[in-house]
N, CA, C and O atoms as a MOPAC input file, in Angstrom:
PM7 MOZYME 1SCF
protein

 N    -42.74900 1   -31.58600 1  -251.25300 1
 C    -42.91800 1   -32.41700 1  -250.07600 1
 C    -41.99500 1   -31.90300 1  -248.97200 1
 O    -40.79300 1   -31.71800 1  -249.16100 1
 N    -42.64100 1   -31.67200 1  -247.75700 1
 C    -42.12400 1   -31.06600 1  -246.52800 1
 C    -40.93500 1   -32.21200 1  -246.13500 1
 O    -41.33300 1   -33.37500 1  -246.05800 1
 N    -39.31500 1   -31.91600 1  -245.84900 1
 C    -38.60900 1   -32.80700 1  -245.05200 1
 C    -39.29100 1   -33.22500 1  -243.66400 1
 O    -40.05500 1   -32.47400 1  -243.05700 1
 N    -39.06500 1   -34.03200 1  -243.39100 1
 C    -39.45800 1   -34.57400 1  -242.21100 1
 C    -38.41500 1   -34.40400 1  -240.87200 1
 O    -37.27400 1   -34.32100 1  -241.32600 1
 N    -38.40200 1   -34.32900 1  -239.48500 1
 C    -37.04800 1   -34.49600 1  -238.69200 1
 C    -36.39900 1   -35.33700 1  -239.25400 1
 O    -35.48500 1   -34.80500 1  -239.88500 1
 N    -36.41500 1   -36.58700 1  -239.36000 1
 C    -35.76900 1   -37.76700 1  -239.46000 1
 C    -35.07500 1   -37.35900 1  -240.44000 1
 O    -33.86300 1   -37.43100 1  -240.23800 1
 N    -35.52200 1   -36.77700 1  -241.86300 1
 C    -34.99600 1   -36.67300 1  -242.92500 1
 C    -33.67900 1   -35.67800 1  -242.64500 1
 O    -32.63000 1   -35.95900 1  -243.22500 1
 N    -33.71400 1   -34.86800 1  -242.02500 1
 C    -33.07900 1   -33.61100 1  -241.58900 1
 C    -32.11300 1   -33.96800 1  -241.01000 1
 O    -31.08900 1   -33.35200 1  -241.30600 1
 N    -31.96000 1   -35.31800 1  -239.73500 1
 C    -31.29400 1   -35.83600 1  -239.01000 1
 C    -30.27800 1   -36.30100 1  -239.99800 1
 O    -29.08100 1   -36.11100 1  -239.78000 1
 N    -30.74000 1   -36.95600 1  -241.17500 1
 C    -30.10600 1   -38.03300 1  -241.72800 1
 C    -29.08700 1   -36.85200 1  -242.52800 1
 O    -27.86700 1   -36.93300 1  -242.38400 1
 N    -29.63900 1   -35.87500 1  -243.28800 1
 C    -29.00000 1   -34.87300 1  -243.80600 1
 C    -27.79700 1   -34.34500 1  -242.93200 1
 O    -26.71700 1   -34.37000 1  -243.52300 1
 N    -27.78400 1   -34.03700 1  -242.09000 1
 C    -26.88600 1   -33.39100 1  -241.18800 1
 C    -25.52600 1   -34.45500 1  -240.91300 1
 O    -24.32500 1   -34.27200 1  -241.11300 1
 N    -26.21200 1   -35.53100 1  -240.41600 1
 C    -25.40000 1   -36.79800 1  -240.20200 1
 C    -24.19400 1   -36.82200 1  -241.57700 1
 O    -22.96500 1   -36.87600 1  -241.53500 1
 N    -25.00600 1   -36.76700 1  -242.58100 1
 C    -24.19000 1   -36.96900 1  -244.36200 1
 C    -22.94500 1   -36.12600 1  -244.07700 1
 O    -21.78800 1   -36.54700 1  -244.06900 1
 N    -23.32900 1   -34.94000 1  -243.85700 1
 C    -22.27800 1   -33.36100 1  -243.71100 1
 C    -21.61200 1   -34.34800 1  -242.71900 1
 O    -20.87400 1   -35.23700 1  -243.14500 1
 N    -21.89800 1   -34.17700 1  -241.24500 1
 C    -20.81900 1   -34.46400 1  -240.36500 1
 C    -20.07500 1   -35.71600 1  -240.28200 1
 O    -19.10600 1   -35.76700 1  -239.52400 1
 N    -20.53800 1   -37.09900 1  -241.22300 1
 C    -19.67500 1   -37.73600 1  -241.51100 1
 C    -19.04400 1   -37.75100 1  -242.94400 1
 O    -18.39800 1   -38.75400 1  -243.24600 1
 N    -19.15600 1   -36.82400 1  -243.77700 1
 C    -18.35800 1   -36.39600 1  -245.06800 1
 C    -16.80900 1   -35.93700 1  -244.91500 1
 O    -16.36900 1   -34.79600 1  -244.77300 1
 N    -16.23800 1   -36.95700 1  -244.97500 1
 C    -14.61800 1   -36.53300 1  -245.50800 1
 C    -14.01200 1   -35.38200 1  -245.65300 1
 O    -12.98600 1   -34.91500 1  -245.15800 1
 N    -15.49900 1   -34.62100 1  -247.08700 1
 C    -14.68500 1   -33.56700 1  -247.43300 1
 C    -15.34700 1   -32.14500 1  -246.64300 1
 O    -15.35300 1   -31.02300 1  -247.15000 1
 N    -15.92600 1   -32.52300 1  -245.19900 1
 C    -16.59100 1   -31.51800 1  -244.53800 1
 C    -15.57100 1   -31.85500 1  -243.09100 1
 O    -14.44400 1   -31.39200 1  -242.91300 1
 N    -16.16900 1   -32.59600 1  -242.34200 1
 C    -15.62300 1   -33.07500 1  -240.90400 1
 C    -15.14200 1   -33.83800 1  -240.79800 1
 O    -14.04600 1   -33.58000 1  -240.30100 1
 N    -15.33100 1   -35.17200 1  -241.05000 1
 C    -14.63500 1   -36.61100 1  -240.86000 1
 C    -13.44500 1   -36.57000 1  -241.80500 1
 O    -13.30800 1   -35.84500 1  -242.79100 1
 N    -12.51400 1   -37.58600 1  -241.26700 1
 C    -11.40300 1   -37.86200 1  -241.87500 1
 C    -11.87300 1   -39.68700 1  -242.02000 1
 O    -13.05300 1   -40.03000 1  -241.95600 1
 N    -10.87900 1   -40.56100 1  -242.19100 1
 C    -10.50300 1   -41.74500 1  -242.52000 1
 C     -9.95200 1   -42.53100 1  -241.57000 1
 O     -8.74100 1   -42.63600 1  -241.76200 1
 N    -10.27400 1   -43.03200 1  -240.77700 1
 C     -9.35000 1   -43.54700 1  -239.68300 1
 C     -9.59100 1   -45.33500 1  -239.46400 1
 O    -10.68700 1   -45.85500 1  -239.25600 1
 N     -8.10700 1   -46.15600 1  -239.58600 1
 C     -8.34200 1   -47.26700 1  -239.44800 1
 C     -8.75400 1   -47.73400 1  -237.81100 1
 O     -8.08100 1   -47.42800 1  -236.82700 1
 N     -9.98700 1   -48.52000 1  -237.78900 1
 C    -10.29000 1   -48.40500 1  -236.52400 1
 C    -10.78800 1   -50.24700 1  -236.18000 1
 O    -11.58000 1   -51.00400 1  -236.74200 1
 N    -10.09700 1   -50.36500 1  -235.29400 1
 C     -9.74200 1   -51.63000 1  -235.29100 1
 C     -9.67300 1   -52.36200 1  -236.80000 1
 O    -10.72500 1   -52.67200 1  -237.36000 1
 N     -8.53200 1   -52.58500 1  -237.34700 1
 C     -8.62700 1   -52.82300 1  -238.59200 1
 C     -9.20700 1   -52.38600 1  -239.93300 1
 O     -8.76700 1   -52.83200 1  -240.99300 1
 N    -10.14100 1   -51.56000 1  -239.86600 1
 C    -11.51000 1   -51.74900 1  -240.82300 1
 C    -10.90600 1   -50.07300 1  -241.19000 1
 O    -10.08000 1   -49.41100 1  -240.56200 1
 N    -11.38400 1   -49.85400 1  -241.96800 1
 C    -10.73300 1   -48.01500 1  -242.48900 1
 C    -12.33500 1   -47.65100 1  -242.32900 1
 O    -13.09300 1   -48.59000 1  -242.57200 1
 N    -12.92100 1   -46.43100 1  -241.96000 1
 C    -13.96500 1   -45.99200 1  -241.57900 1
 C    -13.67600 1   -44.19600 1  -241.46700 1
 O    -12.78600 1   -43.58000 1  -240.88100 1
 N    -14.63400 1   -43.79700 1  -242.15000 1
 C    -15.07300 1   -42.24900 1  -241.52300 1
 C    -15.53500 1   -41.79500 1  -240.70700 1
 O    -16.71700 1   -42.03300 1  -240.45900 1
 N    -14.69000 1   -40.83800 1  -239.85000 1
 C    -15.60400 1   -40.73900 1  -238.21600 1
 C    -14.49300 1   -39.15500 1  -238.12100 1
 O    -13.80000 1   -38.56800 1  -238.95200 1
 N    -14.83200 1   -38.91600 1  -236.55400 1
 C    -14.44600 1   -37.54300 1  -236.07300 1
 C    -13.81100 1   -37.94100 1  -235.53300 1
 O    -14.34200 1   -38.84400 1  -234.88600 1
 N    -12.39100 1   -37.79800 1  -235.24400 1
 C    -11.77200 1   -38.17900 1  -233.83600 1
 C    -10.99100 1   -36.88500 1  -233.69300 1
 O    -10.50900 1   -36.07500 1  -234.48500 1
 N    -11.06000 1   -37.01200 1  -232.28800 1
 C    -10.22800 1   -35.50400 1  -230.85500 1
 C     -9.49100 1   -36.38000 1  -230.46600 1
 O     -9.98100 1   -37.39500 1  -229.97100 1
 N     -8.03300 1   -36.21300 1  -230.59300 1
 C     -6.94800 1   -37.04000 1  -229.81600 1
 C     -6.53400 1   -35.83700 1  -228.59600 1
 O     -5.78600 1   -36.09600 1  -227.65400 1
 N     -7.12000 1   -34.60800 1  -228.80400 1
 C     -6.65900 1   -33.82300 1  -227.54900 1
 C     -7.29000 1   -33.42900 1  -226.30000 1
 O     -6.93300 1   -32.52500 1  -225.54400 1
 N     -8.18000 1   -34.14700 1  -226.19100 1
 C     -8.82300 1   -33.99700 1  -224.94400 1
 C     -8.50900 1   -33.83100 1  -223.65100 1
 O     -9.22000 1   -33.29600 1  -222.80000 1
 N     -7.18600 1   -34.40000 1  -223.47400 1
 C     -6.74300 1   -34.00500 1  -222.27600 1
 C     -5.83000 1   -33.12700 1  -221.79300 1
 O     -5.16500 1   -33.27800 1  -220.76800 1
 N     -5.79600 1   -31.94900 1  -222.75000 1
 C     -5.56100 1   -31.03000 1  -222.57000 1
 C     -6.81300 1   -29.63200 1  -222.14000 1
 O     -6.50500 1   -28.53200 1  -221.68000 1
 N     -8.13300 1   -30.09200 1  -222.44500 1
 C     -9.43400 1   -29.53200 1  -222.23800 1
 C     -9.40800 1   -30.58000 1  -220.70000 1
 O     -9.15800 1   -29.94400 1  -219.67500 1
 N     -9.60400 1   -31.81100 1  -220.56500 1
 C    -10.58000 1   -31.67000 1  -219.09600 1
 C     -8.79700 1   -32.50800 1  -218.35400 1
 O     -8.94300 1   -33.66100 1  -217.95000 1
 N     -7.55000 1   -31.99800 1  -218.25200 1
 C     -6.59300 1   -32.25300 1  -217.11000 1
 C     -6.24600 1   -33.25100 1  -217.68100 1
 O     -7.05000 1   -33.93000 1  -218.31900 1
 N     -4.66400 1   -33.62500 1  -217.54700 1
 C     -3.88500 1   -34.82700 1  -217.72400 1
 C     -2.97900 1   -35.02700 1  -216.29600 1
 O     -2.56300 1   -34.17300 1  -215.51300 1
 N     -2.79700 1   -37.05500 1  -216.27400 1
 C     -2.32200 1   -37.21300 1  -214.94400 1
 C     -1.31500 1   -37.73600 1  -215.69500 1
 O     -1.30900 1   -38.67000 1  -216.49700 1
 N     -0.05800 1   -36.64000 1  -215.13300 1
 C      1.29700 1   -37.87800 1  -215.37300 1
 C      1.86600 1   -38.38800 1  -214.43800 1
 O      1.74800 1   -37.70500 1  -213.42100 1
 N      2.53200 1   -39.43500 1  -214.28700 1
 C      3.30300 1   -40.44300 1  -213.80000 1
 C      4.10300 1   -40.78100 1  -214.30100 1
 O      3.97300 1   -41.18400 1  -215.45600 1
 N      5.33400 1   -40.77400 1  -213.65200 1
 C      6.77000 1   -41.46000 1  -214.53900 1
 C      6.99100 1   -41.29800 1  -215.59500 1
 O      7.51500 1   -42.13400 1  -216.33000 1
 N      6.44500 1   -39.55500 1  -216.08900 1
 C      6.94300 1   -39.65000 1  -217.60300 1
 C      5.98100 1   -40.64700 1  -218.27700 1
 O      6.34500 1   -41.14700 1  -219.34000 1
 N      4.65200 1   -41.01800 1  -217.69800 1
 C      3.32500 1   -41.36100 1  -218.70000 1
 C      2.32200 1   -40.57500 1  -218.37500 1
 O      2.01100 1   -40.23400 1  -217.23300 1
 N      1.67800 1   -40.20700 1  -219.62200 1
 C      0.65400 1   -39.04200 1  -219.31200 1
 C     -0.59500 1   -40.28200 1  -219.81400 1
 O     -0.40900 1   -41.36700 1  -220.36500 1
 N     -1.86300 1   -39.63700 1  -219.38600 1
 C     -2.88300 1   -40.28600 1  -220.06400 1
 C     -3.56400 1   -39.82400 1  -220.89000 1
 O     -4.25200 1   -39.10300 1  -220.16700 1
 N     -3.98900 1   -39.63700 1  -222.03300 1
 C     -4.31200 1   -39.18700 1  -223.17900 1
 C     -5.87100 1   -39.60000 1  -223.37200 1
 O     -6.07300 1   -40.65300 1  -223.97600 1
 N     -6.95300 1   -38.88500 1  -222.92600 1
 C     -7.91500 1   -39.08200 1  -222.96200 1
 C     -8.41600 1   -38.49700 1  -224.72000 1
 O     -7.97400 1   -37.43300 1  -225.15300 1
 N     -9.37300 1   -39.38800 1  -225.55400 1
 C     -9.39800 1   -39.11200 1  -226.97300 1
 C    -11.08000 1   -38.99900 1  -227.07800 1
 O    -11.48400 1   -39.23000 1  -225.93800 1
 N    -11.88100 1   -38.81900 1  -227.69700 1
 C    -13.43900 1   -38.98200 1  -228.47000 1
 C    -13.45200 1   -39.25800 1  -229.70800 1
 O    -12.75600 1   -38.55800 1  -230.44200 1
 N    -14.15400 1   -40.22600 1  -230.22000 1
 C    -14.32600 1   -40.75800 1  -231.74500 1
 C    -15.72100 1   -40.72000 1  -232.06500 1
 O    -16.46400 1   -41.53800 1  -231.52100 1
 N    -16.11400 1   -39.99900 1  -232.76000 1
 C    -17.45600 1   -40.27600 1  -232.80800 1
 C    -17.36300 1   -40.56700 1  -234.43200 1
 O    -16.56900 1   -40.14400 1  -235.27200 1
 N    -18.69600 1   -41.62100 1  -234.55600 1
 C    -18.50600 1   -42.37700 1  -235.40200 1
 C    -20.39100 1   -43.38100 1  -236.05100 1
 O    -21.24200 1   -43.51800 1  -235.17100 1
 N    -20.61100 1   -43.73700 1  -237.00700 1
 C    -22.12900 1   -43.70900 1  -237.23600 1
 C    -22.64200 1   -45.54700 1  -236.79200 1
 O    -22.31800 1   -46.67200 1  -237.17100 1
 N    -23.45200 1   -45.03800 1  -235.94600 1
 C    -23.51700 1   -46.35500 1  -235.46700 1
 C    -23.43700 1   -47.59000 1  -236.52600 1
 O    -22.84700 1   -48.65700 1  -236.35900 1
 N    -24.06200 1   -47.23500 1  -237.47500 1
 C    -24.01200 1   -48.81500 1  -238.45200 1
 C    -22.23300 1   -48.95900 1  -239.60300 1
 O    -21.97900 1   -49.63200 1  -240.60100 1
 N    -21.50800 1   -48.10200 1  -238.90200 1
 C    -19.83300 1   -48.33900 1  -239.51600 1
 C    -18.94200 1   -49.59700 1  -238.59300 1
 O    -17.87600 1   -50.14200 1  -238.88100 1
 N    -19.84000 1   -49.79500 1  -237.39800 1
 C    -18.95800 1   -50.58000 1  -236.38800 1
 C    -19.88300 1   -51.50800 1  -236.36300 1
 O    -21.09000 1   -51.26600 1  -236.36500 1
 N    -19.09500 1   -53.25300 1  -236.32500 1
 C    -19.78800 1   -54.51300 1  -236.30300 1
 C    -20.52900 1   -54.74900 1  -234.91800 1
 O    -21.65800 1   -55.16600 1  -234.65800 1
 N    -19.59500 1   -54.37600 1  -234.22000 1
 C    -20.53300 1   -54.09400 1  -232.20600 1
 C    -20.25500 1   -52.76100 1  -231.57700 1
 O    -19.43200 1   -52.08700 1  -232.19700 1
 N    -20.56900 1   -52.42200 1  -230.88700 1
 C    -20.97100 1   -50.96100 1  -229.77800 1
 C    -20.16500 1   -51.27300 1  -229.35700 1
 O    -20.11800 1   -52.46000 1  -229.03500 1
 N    -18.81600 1   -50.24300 1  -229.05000 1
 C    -18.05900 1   -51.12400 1  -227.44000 1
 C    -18.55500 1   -50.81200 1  -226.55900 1
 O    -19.24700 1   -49.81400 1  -226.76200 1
 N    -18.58800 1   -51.36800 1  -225.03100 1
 C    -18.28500 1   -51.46800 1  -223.86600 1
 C    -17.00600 1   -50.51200 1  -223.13800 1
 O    -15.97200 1   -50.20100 1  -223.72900 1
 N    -17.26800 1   -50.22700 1  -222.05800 1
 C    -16.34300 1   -50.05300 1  -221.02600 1
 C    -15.16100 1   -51.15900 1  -221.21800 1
 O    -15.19200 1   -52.28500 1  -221.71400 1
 N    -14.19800 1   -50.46500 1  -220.68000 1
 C    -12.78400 1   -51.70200 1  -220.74100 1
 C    -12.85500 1   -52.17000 1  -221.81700 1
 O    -11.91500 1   -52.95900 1  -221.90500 1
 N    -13.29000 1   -52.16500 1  -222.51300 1
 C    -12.80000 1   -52.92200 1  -224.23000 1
 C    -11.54300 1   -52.18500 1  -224.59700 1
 O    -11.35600 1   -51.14100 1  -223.97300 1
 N    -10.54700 1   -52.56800 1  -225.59100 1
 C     -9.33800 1   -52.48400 1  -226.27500 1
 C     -9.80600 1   -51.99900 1  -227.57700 1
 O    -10.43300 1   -52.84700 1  -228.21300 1
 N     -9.63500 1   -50.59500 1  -228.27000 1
 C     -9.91100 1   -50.78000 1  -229.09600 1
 C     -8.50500 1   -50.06600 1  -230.09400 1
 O     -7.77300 1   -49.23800 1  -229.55100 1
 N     -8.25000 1   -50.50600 1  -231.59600 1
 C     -7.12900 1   -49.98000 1  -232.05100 1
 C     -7.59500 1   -48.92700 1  -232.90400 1
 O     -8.46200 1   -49.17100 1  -233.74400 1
 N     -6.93900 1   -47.38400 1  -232.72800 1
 C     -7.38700 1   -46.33000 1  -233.38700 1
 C     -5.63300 1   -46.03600 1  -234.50700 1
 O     -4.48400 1   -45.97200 1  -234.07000 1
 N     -6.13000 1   -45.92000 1  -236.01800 1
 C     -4.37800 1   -45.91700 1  -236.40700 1
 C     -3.60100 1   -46.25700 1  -235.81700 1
 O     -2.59200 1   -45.55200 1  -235.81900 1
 N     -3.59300 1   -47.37300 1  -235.06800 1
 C     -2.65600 1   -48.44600 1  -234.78300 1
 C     -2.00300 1   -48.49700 1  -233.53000 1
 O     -1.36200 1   -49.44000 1  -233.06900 1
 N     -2.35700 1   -46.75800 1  -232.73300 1
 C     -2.42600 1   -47.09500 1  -231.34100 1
 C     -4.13100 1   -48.10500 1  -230.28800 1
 O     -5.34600 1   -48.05900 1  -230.48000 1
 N     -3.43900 1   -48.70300 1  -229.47500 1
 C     -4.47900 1   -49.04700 1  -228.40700 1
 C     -5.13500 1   -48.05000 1  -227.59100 1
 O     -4.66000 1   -47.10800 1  -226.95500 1
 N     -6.04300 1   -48.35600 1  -227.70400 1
 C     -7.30700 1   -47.47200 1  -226.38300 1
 C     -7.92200 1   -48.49700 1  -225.68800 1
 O     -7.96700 1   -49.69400 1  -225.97200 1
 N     -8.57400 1   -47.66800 1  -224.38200 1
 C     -9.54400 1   -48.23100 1  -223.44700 1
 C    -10.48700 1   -47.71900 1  -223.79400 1
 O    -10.32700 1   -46.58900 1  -224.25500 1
 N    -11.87000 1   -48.26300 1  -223.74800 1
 C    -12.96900 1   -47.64000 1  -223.69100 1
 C    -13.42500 1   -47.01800 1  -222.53700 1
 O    -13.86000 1   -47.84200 1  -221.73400 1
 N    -13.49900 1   -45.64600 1  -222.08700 1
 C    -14.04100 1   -45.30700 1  -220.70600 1
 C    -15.63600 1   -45.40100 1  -220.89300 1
 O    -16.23000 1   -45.50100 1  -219.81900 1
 N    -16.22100 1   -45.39300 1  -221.72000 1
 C    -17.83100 1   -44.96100 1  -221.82600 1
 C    -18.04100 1   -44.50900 1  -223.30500 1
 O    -17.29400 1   -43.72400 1  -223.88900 1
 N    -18.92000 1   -44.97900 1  -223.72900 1
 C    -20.10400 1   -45.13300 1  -225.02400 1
 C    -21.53400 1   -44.47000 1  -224.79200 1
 O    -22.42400 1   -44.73400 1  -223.98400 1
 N    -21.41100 1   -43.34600 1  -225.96900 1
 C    -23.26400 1   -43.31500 1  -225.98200 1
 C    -23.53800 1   -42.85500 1  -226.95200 1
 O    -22.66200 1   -42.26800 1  -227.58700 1
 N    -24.87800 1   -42.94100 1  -227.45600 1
 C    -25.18300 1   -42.82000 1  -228.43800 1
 C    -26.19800 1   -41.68200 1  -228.69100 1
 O    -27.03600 1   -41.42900 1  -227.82600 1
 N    -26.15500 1   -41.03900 1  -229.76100 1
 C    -27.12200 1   -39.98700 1  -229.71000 1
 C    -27.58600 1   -39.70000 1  -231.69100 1
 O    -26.67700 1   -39.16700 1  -232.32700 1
 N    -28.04600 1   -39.82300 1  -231.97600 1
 C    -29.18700 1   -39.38800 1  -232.99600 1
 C    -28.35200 1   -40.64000 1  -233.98100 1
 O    -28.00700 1   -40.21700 1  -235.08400 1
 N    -28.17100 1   -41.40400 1  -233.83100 1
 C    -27.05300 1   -42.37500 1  -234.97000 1
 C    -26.20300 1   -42.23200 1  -235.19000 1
 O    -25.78700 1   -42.48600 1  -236.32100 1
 N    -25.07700 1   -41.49800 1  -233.76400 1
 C    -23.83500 1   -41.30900 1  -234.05300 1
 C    -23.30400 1   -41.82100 1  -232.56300 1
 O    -24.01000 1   -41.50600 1  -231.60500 1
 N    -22.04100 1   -42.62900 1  -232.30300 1
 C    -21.52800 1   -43.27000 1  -231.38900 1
 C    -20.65400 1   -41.84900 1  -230.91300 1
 O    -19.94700 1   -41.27000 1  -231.73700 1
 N    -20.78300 1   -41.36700 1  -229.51100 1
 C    -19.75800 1   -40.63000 1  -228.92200 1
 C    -18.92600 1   -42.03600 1  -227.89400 1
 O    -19.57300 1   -42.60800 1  -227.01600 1
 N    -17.51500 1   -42.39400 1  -228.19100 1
 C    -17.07600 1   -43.32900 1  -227.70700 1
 C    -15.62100 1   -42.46600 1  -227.02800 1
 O    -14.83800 1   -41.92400 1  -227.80700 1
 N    -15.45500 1   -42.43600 1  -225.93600 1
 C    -14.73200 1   -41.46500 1  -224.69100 1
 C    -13.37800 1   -42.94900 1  -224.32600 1
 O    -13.53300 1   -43.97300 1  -223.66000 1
 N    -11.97000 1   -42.37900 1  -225.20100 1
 C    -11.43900 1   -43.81800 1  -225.01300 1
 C    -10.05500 1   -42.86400 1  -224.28000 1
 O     -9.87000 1   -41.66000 1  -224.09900 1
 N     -9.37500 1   -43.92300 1  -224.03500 1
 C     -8.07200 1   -43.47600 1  -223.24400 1
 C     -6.71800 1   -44.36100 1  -223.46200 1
 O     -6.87500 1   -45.58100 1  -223.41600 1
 N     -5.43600 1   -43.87400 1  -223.68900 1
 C     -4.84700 1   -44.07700 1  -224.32300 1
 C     -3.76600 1   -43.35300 1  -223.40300 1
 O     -3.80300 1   -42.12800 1  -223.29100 1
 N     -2.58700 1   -44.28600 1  -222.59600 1
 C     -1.19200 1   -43.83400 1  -222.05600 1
 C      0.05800 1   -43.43000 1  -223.39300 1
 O      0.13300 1   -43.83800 1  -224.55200 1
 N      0.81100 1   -42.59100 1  -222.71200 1
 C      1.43200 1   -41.96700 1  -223.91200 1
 C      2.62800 1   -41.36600 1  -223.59500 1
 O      2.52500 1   -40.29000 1  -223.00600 1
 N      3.91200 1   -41.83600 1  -223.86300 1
 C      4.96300 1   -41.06900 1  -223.10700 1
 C      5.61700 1   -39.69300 1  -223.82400 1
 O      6.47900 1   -39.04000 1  -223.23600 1

């Protein structure tokens, strides 16, 4: 029996949220979950400091049905126990790209 896209999608998804491939473990707002996270992003697109605070722009991507709601813009969310902002959410094949931001001295 021929895989189907969907099937293929779902396959790929397995790998890139597998532990022992890409994802790590990260407590995310409370809940322990497997996902991708880039805490260095703002070293790829510019960091603004001020007073000895830089802003630490991060990406978590993560499978849509691991999180109880989607965030929003301006939402708070806790990644290992630091706070983030949500700048923007989207979604693409059943995986959340969530673009958060995080001050950092």
């Amino acid at each position: 029996m021929a895989s189907t896209f969907k099937d293929q999608i779902a396959s790929d998804l397995a790998v890139f949220m597998n532990p022992d491939e890409f994802a790590e473990t990260h407590e995310v707002d409370g809940q322990q979950i497997n996902c991708v996270y880039v805490n260095d992003v703002y070293q790829q697109k510019g960091q603004k400091v001020q007073d000895g605070v830089y802003e630490n722009v991060a990406v978590l991507y993560v499978k849509v049905s691991e999180l109880q709601d989607r965030p929003v813009p301006e939402q708070h969310m806790r990644i290992d126990g630091d706070l983030h902002l949500v700048l923007k959410c989207g979604e693409n094949m059943g995986i959340l790209e969530i673009t958060l931001e995080a001050n950092e001295t």
